[in-house]
C-alpha positions as CSV (number, residue, x, y, z in Angstrom):
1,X,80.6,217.6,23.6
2,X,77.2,216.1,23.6
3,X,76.5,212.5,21.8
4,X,73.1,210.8,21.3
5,X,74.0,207.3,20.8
6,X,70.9,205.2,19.4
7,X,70.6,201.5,19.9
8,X,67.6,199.2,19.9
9,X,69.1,195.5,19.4
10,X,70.8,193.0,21.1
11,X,74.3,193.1,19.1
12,X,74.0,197.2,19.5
13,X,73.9,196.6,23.2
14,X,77.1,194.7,23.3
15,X,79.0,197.9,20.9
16,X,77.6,200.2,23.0
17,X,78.8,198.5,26.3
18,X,82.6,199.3,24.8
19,X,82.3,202.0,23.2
20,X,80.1,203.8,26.7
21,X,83.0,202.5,28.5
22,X,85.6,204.1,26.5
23,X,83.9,206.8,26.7
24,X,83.6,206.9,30.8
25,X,87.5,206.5,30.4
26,X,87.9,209.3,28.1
27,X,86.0,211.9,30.6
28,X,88.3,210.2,33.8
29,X,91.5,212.0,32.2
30,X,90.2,215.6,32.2
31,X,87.2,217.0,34.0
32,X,87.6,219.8,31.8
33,X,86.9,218.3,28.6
34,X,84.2,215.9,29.0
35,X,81.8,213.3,26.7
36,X,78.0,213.4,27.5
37,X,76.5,210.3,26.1
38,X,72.9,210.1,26.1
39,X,71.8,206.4,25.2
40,X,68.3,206.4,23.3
41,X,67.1,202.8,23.2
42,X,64.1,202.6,20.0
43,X,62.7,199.4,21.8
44,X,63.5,197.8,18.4
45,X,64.1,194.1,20.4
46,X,61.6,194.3,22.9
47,X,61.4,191.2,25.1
48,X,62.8,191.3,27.9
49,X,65.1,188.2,28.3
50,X,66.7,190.2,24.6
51,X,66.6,193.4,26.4
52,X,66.9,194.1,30.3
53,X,69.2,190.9,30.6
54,X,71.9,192.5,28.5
55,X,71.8,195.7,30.0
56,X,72.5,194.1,33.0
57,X,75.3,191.4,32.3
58,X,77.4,194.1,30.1
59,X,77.2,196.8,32.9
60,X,75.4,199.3,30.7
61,X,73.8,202.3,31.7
62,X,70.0,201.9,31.6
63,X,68.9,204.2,28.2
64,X,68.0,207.8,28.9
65,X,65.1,207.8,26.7
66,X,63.0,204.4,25.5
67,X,61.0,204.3,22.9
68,X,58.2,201.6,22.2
69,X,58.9,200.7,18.6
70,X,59.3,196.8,19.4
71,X,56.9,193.9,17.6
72,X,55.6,196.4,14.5
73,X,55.6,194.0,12.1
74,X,56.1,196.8,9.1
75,X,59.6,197.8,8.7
76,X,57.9,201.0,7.0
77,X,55.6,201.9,10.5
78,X,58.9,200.7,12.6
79,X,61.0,203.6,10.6
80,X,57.8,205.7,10.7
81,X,57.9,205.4,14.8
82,X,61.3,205.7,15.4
83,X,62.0,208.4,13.1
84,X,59.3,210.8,15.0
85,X,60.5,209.7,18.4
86,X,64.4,210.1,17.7
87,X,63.4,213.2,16.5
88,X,62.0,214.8,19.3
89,X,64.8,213.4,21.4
90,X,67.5,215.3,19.1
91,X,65.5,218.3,19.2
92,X,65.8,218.5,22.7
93,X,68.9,217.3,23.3
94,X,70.7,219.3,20.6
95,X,73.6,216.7,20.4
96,X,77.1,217.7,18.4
97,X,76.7,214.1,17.1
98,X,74.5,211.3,16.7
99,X,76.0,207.8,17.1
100,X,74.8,204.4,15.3
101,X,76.0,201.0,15.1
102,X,75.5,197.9,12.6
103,X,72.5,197.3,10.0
104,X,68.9,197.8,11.9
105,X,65.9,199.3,11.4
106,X,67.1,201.8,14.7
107,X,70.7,202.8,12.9
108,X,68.8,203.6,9.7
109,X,66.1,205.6,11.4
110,X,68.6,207.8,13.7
111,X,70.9,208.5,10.3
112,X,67.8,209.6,8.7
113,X,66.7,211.5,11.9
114,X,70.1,213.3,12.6
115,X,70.5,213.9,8.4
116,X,67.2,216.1,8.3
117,X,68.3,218.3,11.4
118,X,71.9,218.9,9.7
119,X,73.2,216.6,13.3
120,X,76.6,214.9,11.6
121,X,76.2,210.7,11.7
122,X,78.9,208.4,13.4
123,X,78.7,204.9,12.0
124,X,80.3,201.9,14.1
125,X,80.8,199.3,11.8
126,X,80.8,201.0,8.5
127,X,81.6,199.3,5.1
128,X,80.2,196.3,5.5
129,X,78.9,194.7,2.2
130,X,76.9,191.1,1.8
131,X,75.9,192.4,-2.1
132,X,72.2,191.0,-1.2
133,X,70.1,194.1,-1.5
134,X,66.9,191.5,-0.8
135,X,68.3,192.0,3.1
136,X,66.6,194.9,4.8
137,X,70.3,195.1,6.4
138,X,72.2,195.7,3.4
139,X,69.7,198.6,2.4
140,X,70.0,200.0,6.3
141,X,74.0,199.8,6.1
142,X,74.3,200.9,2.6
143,X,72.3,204.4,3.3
144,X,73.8,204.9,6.7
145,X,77.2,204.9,5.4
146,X,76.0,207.8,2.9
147,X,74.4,209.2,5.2
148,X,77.4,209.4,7.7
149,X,80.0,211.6,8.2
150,X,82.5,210.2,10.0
151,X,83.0,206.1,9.3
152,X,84.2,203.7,11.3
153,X,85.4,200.3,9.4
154,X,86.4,197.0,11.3
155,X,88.2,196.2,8.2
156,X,90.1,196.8,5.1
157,X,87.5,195.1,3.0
158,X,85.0,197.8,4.5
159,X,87.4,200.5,3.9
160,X,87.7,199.1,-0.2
161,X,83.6,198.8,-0.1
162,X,83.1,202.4,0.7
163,X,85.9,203.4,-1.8
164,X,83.7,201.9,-4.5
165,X,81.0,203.6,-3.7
166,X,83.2,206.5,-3.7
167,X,82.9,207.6,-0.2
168,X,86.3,208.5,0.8
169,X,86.2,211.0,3.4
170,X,85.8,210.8,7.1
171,X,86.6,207.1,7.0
172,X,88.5,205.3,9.7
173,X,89.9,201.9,10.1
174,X,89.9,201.2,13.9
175,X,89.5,197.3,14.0
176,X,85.8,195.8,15.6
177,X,84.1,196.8,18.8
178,X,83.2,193.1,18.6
179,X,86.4,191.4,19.2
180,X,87.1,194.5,22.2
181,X,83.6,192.6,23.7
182,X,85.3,189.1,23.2
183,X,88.3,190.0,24.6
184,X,86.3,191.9,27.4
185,X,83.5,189.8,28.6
186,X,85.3,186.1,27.5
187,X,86.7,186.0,30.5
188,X,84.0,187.9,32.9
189,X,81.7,185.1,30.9
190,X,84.0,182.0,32.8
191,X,83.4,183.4,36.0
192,X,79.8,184.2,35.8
193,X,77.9,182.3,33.8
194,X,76.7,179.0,34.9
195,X,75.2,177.9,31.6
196,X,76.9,174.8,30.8
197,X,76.0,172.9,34.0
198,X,72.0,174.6,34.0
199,X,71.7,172.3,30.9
200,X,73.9,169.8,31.2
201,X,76.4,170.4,28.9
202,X,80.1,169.5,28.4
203,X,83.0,171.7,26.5
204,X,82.6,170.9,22.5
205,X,80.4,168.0,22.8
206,X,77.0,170.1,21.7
207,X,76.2,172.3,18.6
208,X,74.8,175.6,19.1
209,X,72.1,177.3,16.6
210,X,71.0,180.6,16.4
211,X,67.8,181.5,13.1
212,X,66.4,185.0,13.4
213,X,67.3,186.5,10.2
214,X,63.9,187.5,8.0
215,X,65.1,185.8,4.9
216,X,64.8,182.8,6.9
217,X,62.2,182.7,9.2
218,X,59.7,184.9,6.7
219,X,60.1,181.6,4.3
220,X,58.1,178.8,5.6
221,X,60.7,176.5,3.2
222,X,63.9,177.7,4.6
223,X,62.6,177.3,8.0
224,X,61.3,174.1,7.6
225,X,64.4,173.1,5.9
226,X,66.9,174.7,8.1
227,X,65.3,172.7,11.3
228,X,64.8,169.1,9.4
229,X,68.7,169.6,9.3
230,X,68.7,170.3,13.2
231,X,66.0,167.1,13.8
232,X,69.0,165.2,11.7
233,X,72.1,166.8,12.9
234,X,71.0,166.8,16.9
235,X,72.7,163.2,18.6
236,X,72.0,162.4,22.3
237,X,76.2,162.4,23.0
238,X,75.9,165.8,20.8
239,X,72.6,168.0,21.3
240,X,72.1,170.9,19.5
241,X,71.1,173.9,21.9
242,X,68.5,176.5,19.5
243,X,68.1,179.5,21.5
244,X,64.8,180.6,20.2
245,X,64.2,184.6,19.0
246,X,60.9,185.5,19.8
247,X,59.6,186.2,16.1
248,X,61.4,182.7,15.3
249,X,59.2,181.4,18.0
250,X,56.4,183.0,16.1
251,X,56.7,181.6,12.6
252,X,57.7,178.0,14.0
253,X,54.2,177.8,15.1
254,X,52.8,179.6,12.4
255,X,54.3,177.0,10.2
256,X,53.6,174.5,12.6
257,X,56.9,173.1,13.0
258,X,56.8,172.3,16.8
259,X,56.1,168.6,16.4
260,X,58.9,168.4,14.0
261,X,61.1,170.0,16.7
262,X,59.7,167.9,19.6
263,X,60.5,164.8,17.4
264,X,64.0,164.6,18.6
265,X,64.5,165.5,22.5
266,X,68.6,166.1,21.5
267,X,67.0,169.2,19.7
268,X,66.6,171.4,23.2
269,X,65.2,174.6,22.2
270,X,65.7,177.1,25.1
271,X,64.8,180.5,25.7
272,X,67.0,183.5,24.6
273,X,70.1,183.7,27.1
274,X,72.1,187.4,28.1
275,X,75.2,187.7,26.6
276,X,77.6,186.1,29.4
277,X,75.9,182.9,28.7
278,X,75.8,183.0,25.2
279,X,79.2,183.8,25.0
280,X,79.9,180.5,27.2
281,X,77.9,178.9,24.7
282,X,79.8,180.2,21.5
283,X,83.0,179.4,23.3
284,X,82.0,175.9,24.4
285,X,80.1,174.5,21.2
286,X,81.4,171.8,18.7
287,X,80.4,174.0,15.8
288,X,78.0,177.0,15.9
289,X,75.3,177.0,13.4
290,X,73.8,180.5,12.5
291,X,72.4,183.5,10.0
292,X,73.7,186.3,12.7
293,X,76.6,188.4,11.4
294,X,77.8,189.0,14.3
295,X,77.3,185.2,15.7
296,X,79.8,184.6,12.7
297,X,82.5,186.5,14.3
298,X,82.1,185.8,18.0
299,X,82.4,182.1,16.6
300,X,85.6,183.1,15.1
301,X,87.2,185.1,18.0
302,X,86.3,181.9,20.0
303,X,87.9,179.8,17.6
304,X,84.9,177.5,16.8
305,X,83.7,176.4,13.7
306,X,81.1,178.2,12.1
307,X,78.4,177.2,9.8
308,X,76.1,180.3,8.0
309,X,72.6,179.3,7.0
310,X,72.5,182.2,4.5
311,X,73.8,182.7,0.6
312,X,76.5,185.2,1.2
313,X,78.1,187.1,4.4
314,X,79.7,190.7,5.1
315,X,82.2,188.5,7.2
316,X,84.1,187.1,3.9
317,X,87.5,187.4,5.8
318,X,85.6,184.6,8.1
319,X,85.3,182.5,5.0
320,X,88.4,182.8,3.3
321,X,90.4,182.0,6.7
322,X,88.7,178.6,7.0
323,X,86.2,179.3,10.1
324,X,83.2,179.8,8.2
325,X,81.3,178.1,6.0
326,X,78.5,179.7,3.5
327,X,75.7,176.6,2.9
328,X,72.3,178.4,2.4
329,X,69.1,176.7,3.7
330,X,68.6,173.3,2.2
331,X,68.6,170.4,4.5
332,X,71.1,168.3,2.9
333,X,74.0,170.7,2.2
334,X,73.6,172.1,6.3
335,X,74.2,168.4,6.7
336,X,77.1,167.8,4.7
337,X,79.1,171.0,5.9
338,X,79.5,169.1,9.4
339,X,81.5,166.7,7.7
340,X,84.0,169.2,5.9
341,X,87.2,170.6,7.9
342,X,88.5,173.0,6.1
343,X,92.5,174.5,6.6
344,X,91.7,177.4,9.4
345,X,94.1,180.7,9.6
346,X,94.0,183.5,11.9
347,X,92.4,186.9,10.9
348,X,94.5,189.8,11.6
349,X,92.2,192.9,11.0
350,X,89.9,192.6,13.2
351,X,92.5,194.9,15.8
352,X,94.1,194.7,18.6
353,X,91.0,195.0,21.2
354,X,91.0,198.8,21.2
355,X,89.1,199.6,18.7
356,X,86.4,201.5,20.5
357,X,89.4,203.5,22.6
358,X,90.1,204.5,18.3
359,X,86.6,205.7,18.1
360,X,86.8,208.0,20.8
361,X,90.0,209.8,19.9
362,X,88.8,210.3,16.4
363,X,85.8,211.8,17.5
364,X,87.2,214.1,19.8
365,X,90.2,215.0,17.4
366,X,87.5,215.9,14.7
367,X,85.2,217.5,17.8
368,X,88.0,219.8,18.4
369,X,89.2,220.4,15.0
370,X,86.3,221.7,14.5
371,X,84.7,219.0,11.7
């Protein structure tokens, strides 16, 4: 069985870390029946400190075949490019199936590639609804999963979303690839990373922020709004650490909010960190301040509270169990939210940290049923 798996972000490169190594174990049982994974990497997040730094902290293979499709500024051109290059790359390869993951530009444009050459779709982290079609990633997740025939859903919610929009076959609870990585890398994340004393840091007595999302940072409002709260919120005996995205980094200057930033020193902005540190930074933070899905949940499997600078979130389980509040962009209601402690539960359908070993075993089942 031959699989193209395409990725081109840094959450992707996390998934794929699990599910590659589930996949490695699947091929150690039987040297007769064996998964060939070729990883295509679109370039989509193309600097290297949000690129070669992951690879190397999650232990995943280097990509077969990279494509150059980072720092287009159209999402039209970026489709355009990756669409021509993933094509060439399934032509050749002639995969059985064609793996994606998430909400990108890259999982859109190799459901779209493997679609037009008849190549069936697995999508990791299918279902997923924030009802804001004004987010590029609501579009990408809403055509993958119609695009895809076999779905993989980290929830029930997921499950209910795709039932609405009547898409009820080849659908699969399995629990989220995410909380396999949290449960996976937590620990390797203890021993390795040496974040906390590089800056100076102690356990729960700093806030963490992460702002790349483009209803944000395309909004020179929001963005100014969003970091006056981080100028207010950021105390000496509590910092907030802003690990700044590149194209963050881009409009802060365009909008010429450096001074703001540099106005309070307890505001450290710091270049983007692999995913060992940043996973000693979700664990360690007083509260984690971000517009990344995915942020969200690694916030939640580490048990810290979580503030969401958007309107709305896919993650509503994070919400209604206590862990995560939903407070926009304004200045004064990012503010307020710090002062709220809501009553927390746990959240029991995110699995049992084998989701991605579920993955594998449906595929193969349906590889050998003959689906």
């Amino acid at each position: 069985m031959k699989i193209v798996t395409v990725i081109g972000t840094r959450p992707q490169f996390i998934k794929a870390a699990v599910v590659s190594r589930a996949i490695a174990a699947y091929n150690g049982i039987d040297e007769k029946r064996q998964m060939k994974e070729c990883i295509l990497h679109t370039g989509q997040h193309y600097d290297k400190n949000m690129n070669d730094v992951f690879f190397k902290a999650l232990g995943l293979k280097k990509p077969d075949r990279q494509l150059c499709c980072g720092g287009i500024t159209s999402s039209a051109k970026m489709l355009s490019e990756m669409l021509t290059g993933i094509e060439k790359v399934l032509k050749k390869r002639h995969p059985d199936y064609v793996l994606v993951y998430g909400d990108t530009n890259s999982t859109l444009a190799g459901a779209l590639a493997a679609s037009q050459l008849h190549i069936p779709v697995l999508h990791v982290e299918a279902g997923l609804r924030s009802f804001n079609k004004w987010m590029p990633e609501e579009i990408n997740r809403m055509l993958t999963d119609h695009l895809s025939s076999m779905l993989f859903c980290p929830t029930y919610k997921a499950m209910e979303n795709l039932a609405k929009e009547n898409i009820t076959n080849g659908i699969f609870y399995t629990g989220d690839v995410m909380y396999d990585a949290a449960l996976s890398f937590g620990k390797m994340a203890e021993e390795k990373s040496g974040i906390l004393s590089e800056l100076g840091l102690q356990p729960e007595k700093f806030r963490l922020c992460t702002v790349h999302r483009a209803e944000n940072t395309d909004h020179p409002e929001r963005l100014t709004q969003i970091i006056l709260a981080l100028v207010e919120i950021a105390m000496p005996d509590c910092p907030v650490v802003l690990p700044l995205h590149p194209r963050t980094r881009t409009y802060i200057k365009n909008y010429n909010l450096n001074a703001t930033i540099a106005s309070n020193e307890s505001l450290r902005v710091i270049d983007p960190v692999d995913y060992l540190d940043m996973v000693m930074l979700e664990k360690n933070a007083k509260t984690i301040l971000t517009d990344s899905g995915g942020v969200q949940k690694e916030a939640y499997f580490f048990r810290t509270p979580c503030i969401t600078l958007r309107e709305e979130t896919e993650w509503t389980e994070t919400v209604e169990a206590g862990w995560n509040q939903i407070v926009g962009f304004h200045t004064e209601k990012i503010v307020e939210s710090l002062e709220l402690n809501p009553e927390r539960s746990e959240i029991k359908e995110y699995g049992d940290g084998r989701a991605a070993e579920k993955i594998i075993n449906a595929i193969v089942k349906s590889y050998e049923a003959g689906i």
